[in-house]
NUKOL-346412 format. One record per residue (C-alpha): residue number from 1; residue in one letter; chain; y, x, z. Coordinates in steps of 0.2 Angstrom, whole numbers, plus 2048, in hexadecimal, padded with zeros to 3 digits. Layout:
# residues N
k/r/c/c2/c1/c3
NUM/A/A/Y/X/Z;
...
//
This chain:
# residues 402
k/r/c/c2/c1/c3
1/X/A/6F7/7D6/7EE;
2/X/A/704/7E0/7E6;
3/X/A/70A/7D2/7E0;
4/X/A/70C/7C8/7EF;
5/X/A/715/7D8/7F8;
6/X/A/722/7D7/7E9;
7/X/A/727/7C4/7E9;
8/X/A/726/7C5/7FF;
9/X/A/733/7D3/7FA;
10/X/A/73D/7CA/7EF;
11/X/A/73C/7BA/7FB;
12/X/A/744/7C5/80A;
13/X/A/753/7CD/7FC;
14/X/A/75A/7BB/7F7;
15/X/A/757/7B6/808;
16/X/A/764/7C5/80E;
17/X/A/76E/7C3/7FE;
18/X/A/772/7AF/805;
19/X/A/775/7B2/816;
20/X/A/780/7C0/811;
21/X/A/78A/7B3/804;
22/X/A/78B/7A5/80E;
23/X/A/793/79E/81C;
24/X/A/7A2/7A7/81D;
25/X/A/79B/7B7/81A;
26/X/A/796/7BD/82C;
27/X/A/78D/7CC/826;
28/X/A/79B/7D4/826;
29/X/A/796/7DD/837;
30/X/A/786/7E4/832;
31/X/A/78E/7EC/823;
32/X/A/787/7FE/822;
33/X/A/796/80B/822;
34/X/A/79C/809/810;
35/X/A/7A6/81B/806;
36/X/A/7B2/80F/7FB;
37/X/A/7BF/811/808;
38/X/A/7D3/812/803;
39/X/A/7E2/816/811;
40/X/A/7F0/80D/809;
41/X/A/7FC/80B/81A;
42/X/A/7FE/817/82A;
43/X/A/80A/817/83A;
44/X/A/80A/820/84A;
45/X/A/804/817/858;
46/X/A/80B/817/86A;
47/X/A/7FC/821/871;
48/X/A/7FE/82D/864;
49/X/A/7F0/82A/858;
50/X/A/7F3/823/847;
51/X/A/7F1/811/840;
52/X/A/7EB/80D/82E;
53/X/A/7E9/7FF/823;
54/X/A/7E0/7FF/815;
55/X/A/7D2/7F8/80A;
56/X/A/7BD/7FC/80C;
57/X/A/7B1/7F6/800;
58/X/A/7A1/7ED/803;
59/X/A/78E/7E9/7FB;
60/X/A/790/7F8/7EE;
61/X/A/7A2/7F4/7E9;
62/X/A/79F/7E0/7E6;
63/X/A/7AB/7DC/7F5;
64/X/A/7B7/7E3/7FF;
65/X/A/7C1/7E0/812;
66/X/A/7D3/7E4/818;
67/X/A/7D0/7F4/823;
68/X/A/7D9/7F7/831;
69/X/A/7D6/808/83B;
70/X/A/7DC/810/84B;
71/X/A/7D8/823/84D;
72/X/A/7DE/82F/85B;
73/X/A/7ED/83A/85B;
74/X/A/7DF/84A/850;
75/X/A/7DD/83B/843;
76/X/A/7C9/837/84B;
77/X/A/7C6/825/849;
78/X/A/7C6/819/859;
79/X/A/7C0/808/854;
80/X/A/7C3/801/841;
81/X/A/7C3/7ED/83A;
82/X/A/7C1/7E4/82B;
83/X/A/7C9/7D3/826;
84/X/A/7C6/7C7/819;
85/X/A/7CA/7B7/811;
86/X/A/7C0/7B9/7FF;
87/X/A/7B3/7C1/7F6;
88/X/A/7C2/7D0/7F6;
89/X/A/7CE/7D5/802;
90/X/A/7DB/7E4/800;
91/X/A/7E6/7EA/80E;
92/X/A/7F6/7F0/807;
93/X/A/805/7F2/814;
94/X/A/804/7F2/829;
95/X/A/811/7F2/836;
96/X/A/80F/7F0/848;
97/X/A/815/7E2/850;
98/X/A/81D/7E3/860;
99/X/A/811/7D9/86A;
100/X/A/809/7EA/868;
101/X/A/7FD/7E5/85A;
102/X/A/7FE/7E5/847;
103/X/A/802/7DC/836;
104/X/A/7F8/7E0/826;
105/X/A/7FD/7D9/814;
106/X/A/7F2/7DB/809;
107/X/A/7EB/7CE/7F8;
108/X/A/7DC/7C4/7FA;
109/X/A/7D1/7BE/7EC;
110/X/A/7C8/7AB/7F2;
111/X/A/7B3/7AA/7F0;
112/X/A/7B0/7A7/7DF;
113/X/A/7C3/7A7/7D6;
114/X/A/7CB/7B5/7CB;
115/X/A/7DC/7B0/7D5;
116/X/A/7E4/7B9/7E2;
117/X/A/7EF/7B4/7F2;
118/X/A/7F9/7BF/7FD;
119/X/A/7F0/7C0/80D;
120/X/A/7F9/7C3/81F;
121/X/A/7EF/7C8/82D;
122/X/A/7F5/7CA/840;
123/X/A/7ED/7D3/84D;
124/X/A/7EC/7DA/85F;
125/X/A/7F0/7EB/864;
126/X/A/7DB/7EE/863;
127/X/A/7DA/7E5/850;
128/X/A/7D3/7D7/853;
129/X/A/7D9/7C6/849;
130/X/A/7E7/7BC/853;
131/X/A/7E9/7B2/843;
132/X/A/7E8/7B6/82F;
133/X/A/7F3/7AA/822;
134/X/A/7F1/7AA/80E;
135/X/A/7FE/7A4/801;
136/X/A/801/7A0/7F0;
137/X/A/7FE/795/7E3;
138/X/A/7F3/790/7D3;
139/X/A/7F6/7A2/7CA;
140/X/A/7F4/7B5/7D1;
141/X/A/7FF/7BB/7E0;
142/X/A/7FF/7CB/7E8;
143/X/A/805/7D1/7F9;
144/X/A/809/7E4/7FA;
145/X/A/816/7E6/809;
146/X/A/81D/7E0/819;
147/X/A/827/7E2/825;
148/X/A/82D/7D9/835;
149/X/A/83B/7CF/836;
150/X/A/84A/7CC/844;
151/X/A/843/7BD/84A;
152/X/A/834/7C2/84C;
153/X/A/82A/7BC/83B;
154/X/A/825/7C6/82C;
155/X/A/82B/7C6/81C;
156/X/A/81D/7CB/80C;
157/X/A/822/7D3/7FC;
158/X/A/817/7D1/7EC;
159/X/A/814/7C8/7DD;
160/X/A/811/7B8/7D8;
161/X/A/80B/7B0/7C7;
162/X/A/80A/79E/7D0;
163/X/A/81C/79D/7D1;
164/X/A/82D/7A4/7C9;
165/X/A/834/7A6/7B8;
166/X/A/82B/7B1/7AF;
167/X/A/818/7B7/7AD;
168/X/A/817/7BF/7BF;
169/X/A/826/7BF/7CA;
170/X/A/82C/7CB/7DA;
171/X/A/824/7BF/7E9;
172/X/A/82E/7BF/7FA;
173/X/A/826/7B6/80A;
174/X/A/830/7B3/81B;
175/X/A/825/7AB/828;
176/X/A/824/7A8/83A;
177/X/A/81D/7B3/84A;
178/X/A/80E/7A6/847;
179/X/A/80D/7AA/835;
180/X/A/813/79B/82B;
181/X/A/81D/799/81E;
182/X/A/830/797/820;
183/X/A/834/79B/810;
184/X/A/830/7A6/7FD;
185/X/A/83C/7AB/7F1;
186/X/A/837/7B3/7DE;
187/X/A/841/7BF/7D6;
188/X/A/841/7C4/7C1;
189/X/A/83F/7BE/7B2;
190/X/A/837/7BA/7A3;
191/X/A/828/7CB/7A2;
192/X/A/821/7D0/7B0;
193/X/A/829/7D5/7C3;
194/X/A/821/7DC/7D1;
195/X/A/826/7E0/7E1;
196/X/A/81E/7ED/7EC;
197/X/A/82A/7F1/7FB;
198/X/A/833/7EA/805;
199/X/A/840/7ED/814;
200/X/A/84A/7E7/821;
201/X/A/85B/7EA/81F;
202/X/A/868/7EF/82B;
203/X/A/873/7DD/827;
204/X/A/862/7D3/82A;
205/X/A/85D/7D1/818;
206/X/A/850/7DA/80E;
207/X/A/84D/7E7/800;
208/X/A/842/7E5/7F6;
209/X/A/83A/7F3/7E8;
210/X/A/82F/7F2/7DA;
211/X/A/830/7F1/7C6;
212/X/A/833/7E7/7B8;
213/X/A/831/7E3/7A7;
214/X/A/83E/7D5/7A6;
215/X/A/84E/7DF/7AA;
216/X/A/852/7F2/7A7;
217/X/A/851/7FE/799;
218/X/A/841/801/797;
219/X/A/82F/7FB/794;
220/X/A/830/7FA/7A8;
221/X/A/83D/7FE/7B3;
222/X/A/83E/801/7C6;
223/X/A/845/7F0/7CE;
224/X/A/84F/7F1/7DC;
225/X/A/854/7E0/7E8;
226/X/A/85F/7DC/7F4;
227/X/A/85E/7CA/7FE;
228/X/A/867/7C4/80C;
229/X/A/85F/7BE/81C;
230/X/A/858/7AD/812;
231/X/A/852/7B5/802;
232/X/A/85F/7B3/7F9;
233/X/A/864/7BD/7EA;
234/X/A/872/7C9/7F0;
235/X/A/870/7D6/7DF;
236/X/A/863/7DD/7D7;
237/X/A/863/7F0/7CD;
238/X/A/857/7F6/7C1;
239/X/A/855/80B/7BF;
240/X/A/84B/811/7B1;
241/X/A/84B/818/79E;
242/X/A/842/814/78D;
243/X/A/831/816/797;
244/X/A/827/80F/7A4;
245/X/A/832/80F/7B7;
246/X/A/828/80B/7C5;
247/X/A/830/808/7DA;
248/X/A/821/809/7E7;
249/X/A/82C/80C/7F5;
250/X/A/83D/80A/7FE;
251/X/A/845/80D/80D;
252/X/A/857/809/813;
253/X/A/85F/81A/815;
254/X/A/869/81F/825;
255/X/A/87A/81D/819;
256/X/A/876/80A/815;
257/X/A/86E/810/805;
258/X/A/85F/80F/7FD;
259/X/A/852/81C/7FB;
260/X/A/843/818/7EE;
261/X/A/833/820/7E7;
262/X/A/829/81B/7D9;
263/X/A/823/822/7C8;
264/X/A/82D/825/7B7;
265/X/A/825/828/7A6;
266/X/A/836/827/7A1;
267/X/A/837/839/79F;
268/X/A/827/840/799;
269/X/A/821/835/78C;
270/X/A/80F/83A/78F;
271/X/A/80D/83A/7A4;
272/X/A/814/834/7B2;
273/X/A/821/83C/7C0;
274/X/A/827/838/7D0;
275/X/A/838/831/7CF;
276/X/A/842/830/7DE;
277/X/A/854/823/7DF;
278/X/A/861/823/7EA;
279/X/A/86B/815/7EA;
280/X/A/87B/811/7F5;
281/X/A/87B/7FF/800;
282/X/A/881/7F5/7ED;
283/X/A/870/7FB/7E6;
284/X/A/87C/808/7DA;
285/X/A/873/817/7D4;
286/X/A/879/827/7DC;
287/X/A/86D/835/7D7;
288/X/A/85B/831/7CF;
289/X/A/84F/843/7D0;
290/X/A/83E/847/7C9;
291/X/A/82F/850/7CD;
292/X/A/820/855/7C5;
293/X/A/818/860/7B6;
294/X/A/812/860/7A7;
295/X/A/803/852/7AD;
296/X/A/801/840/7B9;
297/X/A/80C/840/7C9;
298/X/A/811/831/7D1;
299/X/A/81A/82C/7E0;
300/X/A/814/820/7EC;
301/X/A/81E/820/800;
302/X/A/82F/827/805;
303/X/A/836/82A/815;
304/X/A/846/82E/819;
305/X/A/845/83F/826;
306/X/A/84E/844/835;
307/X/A/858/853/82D;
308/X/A/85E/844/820;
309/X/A/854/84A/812;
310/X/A/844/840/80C;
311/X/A/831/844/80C;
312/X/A/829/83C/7FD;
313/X/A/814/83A/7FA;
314/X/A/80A/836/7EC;
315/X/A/7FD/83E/7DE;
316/X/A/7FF/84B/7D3;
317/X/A/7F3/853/7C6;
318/X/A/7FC/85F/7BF;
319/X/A/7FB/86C/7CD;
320/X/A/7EB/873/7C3;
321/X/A/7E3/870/7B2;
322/X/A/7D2/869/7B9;
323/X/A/7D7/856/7B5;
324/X/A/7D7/854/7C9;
325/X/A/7E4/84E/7D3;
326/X/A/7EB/853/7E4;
327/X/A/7F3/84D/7F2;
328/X/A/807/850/7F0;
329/X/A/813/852/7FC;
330/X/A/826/857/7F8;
331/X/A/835/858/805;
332/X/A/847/857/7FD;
333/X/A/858/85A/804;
334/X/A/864/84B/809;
335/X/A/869/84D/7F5;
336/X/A/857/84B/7EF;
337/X/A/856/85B/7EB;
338/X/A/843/865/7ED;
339/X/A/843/86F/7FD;
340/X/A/830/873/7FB;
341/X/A/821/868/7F3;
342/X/A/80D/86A/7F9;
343/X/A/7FC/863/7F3;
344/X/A/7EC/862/7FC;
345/X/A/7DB/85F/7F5;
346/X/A/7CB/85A/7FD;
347/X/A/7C1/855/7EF;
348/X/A/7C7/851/7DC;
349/X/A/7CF/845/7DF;
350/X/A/7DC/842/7EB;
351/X/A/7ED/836/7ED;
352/X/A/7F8/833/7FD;
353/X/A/800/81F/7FC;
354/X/A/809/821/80F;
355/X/A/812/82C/818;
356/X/A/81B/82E/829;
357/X/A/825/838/832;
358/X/A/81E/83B/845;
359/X/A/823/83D/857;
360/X/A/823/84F/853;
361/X/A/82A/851/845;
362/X/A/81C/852/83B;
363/X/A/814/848/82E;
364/X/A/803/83D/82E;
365/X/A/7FF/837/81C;
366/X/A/7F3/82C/817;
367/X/A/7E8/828/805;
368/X/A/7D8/82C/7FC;
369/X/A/7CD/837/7F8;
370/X/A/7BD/838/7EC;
371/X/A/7B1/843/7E3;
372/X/A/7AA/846/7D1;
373/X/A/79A/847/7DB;
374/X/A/797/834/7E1;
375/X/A/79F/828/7D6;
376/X/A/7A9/81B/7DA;
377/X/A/7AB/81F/7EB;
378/X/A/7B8/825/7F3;
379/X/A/7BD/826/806;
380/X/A/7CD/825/813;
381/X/A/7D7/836/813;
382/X/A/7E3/839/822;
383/X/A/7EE/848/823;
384/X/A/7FA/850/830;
385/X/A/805/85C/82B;
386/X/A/813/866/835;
387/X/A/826/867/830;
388/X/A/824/873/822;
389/X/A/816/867/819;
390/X/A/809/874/81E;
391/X/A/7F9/86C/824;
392/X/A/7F4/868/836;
393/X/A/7E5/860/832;
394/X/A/7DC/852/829;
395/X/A/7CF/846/82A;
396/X/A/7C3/83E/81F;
397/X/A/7BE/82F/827;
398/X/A/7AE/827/823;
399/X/A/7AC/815/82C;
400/X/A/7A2/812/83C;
401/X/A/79A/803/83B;
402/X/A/7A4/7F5/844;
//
């Protein structure tokens, strides 16, 4: 009998396990709320509440969706989707679109491959899909930013291993409103050259940010792009010493320059700081500062403020000696000098990847946070804080089951 019971058992798990593989995965809507959650992208939305995209992971971490979240204006969640195109799905970068709904980039890994595609996913102002697109070749590519364009299209920013000149390449993508592709340009080359920003420049072209190993100084070194309105190459400057340079994130300042963040081992042979770049409109260096101690700090979103200065957000772990790390948040001067700089904790291990400045002057940053206590999970972290970087609130946001 026991018997029996045990093979009537194993009958009914393969018989979920195949309906949950199969024909184009529709369990995804009976997914029991999953804690492997990650905020990668926020905005301020009209109403406003706060929109994120970002990644949640799936079936004990064997598969994973692009997330897309809407909270209200005290960071509780209103309705959140989940997107996919492979086995895993990553949301990396959202704007909002101005029919009102929203654009997601993120990299998508096809059922049953170890190769990636950038994935581009449209939705309505309520996140539902309008349309999703994917692009790339034979090798790996990434999509890690986007931005809208004047004509109303997109333009992606990543990395690409299928084509270019060298081992990976900076990958940039202009489509239509409708999402197809009008053209893609690569960027660096011999070693390997990613791109992880990009922006809309006052002239109609883009900026691009990222690293690489083919140009530069060092082992890496922050890689800075500017294209005209069709890709094209207009220069190209690389920032950086004898150690590893990284650019996460760029923003075209109110001067025509460039302001960019990112991560330096340049100048701590053992851990990491925050480096911030200021450039002029000609990608030339003006002033290059550094933050951090004596332990792992990195940089991951910059935003230029209304006083002029810049509020930068990232990790650092050397606020303590526990081996955590916390949330970091500094505010500099127009000259990138340090006004005042504040971590947050909420469980051991905490890391902000985007930040904005809202209506009220305040800021809304997003990330992830995780605990010693259940490994390998980890869960959306939203915080408000005022002006002075002193904290309004902040919300750990656990998933409602579509």
């Amino acid at each position: 009998m026991v018997n029996r019971v045990l093979l009537f058992l194993c009958i009914i798990s393969l018989t979920v396990f195949w309906s949950t593989h199969s024909h184009g995965y529709r369990w995804e809507k009976k997914t029991v709320k999953s804690y492997r959650n990650s905020g990668n992208a926020v905005q301020q939305t009209d109403d406003g509440g706060y929109i994120i995209a970002g990644t949640t992971w799936i079936l004990g971490g064997m598969y994973s969706n692009v997330l897309l979240l809407k909270t209200d204006a005290k960071g509780n969640e209103v309705w959140n989707k989940s997107f996919r195109s492979g086995d895993v799905n990553r949301g990396h970068s959202l704007q909002r679109t101005i029919d009102g709904g929203y654009i997601i980039a993120g990299t998508t890994w096809p059922h049953g491959q170890r190769l990636s595609d950038v994935y581009l996913i449209k939705t309505d102002a309520k996140g539902n899909e309008v349309w999703s697109k994917t692009f790339g070749g034979s090798g790996r590519d990434y999509g890690y930013s986007v931005q809208k364009s004047s004509d109303g299209g997109y333009v992606v920013a990543g990395q690409t291993d299928s084509f270019g000149a060298g081992k990976d390449d900076v990958y940039l993508i202009k489509t239509d409103a409708e999402g197809n592709e009008v053209w893609s340009k690569t960027f660096g080359g011999s070693g390997r050259d990613y791109g992880y920003s990009v922006q809309k420049s006052s002239d109609g072209g883009y900026v691009v940010a990222g690293q690489t190993d083919s140009f530069g100084a060092g082992k890496d070194d922050v890689y800075l792009i500017k294209t005209d309105a069709e890709g094209n190459e207009v220069w190209s400057r690389t920032f950086g010493g004898s150690g590893r340079d990284f650019g996460r994130s760029v923003q075209q300042t109110a001067d025509g320059g460039h302001i960019i963040a990112g991560t330096t081992w340049s100048h701590n042979a053992s851990y990491s700081d925050i480096c911030l770049i200021k450039a002029d409109n000609d990608g030339n260096k003006i002033w290059y500062k550094v933050f951090g101690g004596k332990y792992r700090d990195q940089g991951y979103s910059v935003r230029q403020i209304i006083d002029g200065g810049y509020i930068i957000v990232g990790s650092t772990c050397s606020h303590d000696n526990t081996g955590s790390s916390d949330l970091y948040l500094i505010k500099t001067d127009a000259k990138g000098n340090k006004v005042w700089n504040r971590t947050f904790v909420r469980y051991e291990f905490n890391c902000g990847y985007s930040i904005r400045q809202t209506v009220d002057n305040s800021y809304i940053i997003v990330g992830k946070t995780a605990s010693y206590n259940v490994m390998g999970n980890c869960e959306v972290y939203l915080l408000k804080s005022n002006a002075d970087g002193d904290k309004i609130w902040s919300k750990i946001l656990r998933l409602k089951k579509p």
